[in-house]
VOPAGU-2260 file (C-alpha; in pm, 1 decimal, decimal comma):
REM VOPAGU-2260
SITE   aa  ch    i         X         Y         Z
SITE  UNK   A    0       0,0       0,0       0,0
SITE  UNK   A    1     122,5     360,6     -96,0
SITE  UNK   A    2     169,8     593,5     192,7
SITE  UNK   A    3     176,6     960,9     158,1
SITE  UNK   A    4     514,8     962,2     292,0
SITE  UNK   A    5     616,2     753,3      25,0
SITE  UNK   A    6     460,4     954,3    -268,9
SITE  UNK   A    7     655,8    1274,0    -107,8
SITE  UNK   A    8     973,7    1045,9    -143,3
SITE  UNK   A    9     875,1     993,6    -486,6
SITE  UNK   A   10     985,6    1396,8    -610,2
SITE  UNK   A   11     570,1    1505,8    -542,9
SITE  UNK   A   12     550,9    1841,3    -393,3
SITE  UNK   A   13     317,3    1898,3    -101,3
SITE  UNK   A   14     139,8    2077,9    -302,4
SITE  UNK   A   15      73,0    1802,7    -539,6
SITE  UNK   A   16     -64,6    1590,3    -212,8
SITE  UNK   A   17    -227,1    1894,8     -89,3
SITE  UNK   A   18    -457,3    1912,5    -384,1
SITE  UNK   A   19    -641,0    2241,1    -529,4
SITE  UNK   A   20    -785,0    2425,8    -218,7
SITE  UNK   A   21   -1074,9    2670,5    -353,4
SITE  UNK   A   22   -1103,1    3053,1    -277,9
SITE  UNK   A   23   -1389,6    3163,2    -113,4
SITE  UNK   A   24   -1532,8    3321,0    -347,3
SITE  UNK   A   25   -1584,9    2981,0    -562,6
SITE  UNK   A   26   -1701,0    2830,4    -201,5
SITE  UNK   A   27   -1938,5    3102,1    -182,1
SITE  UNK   A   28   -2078,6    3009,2    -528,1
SITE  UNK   A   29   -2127,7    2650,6    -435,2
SITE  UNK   A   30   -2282,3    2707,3    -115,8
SITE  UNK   A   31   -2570,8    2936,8    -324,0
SITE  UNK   A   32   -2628,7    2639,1    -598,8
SITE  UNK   A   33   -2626,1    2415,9    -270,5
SITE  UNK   A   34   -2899,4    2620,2     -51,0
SITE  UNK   A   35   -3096,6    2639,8    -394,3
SITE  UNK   A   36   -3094,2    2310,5    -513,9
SITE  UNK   A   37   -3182,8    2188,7    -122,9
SITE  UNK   A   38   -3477,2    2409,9    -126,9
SITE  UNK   A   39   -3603,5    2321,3    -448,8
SITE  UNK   A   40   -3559,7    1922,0    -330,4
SITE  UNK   A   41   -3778,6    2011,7      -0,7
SITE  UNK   A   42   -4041,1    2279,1    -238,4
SITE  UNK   A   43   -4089,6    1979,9    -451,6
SITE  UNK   A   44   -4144,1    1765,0    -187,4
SITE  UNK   A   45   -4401,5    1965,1     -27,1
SITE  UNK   A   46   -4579,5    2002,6    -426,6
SITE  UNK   A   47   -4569,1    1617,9    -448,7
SITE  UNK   A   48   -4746,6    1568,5    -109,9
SITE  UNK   A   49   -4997,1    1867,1    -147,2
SITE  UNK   A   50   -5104,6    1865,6    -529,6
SITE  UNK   A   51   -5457,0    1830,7    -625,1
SITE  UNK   A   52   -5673,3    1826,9    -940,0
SITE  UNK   A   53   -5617,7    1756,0   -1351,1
SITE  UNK   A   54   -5291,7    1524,8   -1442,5
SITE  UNK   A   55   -5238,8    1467,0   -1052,6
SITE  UNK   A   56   -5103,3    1108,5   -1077,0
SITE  UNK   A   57   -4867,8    1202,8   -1381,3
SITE  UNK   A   58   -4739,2    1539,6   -1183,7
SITE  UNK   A   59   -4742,6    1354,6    -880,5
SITE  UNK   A   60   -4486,7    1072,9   -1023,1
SITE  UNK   A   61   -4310,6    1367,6   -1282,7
SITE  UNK   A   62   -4193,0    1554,7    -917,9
SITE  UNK   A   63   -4022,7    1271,2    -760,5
SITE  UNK   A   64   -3815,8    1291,4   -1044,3
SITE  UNK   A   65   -3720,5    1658,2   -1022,0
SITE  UNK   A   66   -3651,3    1586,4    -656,2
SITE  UNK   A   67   -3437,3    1322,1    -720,7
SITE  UNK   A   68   -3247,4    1521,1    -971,3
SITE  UNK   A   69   -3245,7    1848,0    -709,7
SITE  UNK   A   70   -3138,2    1602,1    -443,2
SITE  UNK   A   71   -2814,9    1413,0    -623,8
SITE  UNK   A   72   -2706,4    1758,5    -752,1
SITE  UNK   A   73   -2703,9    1934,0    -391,4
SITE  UNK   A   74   -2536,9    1620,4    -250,4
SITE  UNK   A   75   -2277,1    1652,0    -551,2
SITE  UNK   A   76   -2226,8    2030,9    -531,2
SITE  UNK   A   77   -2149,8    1983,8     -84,8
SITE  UNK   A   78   -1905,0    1700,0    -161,7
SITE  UNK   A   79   -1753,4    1918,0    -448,4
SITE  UNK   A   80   -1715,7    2222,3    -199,5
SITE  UNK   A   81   -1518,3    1945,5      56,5
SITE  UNK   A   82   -1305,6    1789,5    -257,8
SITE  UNK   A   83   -1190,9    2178,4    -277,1
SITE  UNK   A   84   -1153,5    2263,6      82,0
SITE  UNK   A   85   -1518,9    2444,5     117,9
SITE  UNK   A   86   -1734,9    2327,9     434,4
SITE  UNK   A   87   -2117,8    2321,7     329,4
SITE  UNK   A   88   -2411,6    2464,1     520,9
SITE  UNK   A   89   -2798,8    2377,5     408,8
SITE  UNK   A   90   -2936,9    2363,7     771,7
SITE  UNK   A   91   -3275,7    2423,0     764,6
SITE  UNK   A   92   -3236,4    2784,6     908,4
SITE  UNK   A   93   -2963,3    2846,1     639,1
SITE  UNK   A   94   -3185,4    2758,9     331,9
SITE  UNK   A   95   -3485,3    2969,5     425,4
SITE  UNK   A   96   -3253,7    3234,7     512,1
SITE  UNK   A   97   -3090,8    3218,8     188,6
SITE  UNK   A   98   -3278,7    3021,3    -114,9
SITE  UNK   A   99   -3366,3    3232,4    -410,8
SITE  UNK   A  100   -3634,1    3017,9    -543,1
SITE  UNK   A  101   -3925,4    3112,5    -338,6
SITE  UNK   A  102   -4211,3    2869,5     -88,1
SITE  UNK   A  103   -4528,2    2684,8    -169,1
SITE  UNK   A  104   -4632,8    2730,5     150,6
SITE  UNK   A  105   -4852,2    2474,6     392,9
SITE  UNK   A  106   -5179,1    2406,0     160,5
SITE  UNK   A  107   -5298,8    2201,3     -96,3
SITE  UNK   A  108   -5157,9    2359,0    -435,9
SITE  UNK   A  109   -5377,8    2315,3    -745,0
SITE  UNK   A  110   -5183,6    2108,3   -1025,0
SITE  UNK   A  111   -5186,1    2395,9   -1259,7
SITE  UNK   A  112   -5066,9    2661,9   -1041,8
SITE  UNK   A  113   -4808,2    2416,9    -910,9
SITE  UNK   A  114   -4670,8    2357,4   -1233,0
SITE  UNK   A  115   -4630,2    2667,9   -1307,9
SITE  UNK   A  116   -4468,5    2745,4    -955,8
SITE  UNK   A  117   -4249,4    2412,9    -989,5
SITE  UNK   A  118   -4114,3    2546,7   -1358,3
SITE  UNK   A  119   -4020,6    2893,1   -1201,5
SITE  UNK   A  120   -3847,1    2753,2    -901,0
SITE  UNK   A  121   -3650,1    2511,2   -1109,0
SITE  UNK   A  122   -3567,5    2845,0   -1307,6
SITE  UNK   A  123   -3428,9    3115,7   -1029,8
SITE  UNK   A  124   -3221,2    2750,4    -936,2
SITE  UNK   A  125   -3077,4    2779,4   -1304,4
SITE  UNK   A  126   -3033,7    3119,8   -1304,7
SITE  UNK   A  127   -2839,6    3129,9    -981,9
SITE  UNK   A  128   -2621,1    2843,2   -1146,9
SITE  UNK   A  129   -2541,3    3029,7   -1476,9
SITE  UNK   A  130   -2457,5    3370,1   -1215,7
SITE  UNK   A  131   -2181,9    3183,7   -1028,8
SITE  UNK   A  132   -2079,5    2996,8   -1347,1
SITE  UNK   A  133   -1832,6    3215,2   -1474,4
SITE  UNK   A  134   -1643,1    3322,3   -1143,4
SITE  UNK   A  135   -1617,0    2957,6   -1094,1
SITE  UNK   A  136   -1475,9    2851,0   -1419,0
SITE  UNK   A  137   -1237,2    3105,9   -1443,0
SITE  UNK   A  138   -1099,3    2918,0   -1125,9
SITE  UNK   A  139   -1172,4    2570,1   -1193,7
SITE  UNK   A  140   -1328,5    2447,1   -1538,9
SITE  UNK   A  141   -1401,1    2101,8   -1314,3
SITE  UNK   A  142   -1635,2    2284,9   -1097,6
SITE  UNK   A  143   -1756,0    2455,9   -1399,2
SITE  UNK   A  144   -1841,1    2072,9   -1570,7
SITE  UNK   A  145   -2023,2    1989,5   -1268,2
SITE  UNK   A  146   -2263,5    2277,9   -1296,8
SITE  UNK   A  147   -2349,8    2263,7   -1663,7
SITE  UNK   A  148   -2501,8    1866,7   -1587,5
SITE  UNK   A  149   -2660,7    2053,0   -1339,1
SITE  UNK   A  150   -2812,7    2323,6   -1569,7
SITE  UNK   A  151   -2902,3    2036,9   -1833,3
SITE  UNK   A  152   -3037,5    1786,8   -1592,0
SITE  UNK   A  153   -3287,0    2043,1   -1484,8
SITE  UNK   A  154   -3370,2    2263,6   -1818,7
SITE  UNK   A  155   -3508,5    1930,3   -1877,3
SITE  UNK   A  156   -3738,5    1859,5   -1602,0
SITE  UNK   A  157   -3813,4    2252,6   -1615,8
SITE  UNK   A  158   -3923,3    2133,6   -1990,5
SITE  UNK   A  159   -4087,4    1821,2   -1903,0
SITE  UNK   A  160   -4273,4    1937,8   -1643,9
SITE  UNK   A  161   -4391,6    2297,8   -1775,2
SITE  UNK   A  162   -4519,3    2098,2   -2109,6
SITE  UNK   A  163   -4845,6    1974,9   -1854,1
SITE  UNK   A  164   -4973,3    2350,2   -1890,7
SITE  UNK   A  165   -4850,2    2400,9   -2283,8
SITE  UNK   A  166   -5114,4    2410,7   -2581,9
SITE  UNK   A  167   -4945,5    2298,4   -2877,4
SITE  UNK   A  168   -4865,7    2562,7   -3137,7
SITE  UNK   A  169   -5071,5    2661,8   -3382,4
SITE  UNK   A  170   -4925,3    2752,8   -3744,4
């Protein structure tokens, strides 16, 4: 077994053990997509439970799979912000301090209006994505990969989920 004294005796520079160690302002940047995505996990949880009306099964079924999606991607984004040194925080208290995207609130939602409240939740969580984009991937271009699966994975549920309330075109 390799020890890391023995990859230091190998010519490696600490700093090639140490690893890349973010600044905080890409830290910072993670810990927004984090409190966003985490909110918009636990505001599509509360949808899913409180939805009533047209399409309900197929919305019903359609939101566990934006909050799996929202899920994986916040646990991905905190263990990204560890990998580079960055100590995540979506505590209750800090997400509804700090979430962009907007609440539900405590009642039943019809599944129209939720749709529509679903799409533009999923939405502010893009947009504060493509806002700390750039900062980040002028620091690191792997943290910068991570977030555009991110923006793609949910552009597409934003898409499959806004098409319940969509008439088709008319030419």
């Amino acid at each position: 077994m390799t020890t890391i004294d023995d990859i230091t005796t190998a010519g490696l520079t600490q700093t090639a053990v140490a690893g890349f160690d973010a600044s905080s302002r890409l830290n910072s940047g993670l810990q927004e997509v984090l409190v966003d995505l985490t909110a918009l996990h636990l505001q599509g949880k509360q949808a899913h439970w409180n939805i009533v009306g047209a399409n309900f099964r197929d919305l019903h079924l359609q939101l566990d799979e934006l909050i799996d999606a929202a899920r994986t991607y916040a646990d991905d984004a905190a263990e990204r912000m560890r990998a580079v040194g960055g100590v995540p925080d979506a505590r209750p208290a800090t997400v509804a301090a700090t979430t962009t995207i907007g609440d539900f609130g405590a009642d039943e939602i019809d599944t129209q209006a939720a749709v529509e409240a679903i799409v533009a939740m999923t939405r502010r969580t893009v947009d504060t994505i493509r806002r700390v984009h750039d900062p980040i991937d002028a620091e690191d271009p792997s943290t910068a990969d991570l977030l555009h699966g991110f923006i793609l994975g949910l552009e597409k549920q934003a898409w499959l989920i806004g098409a319940e309330n969509r008439a088709p075109r008319r030419r």
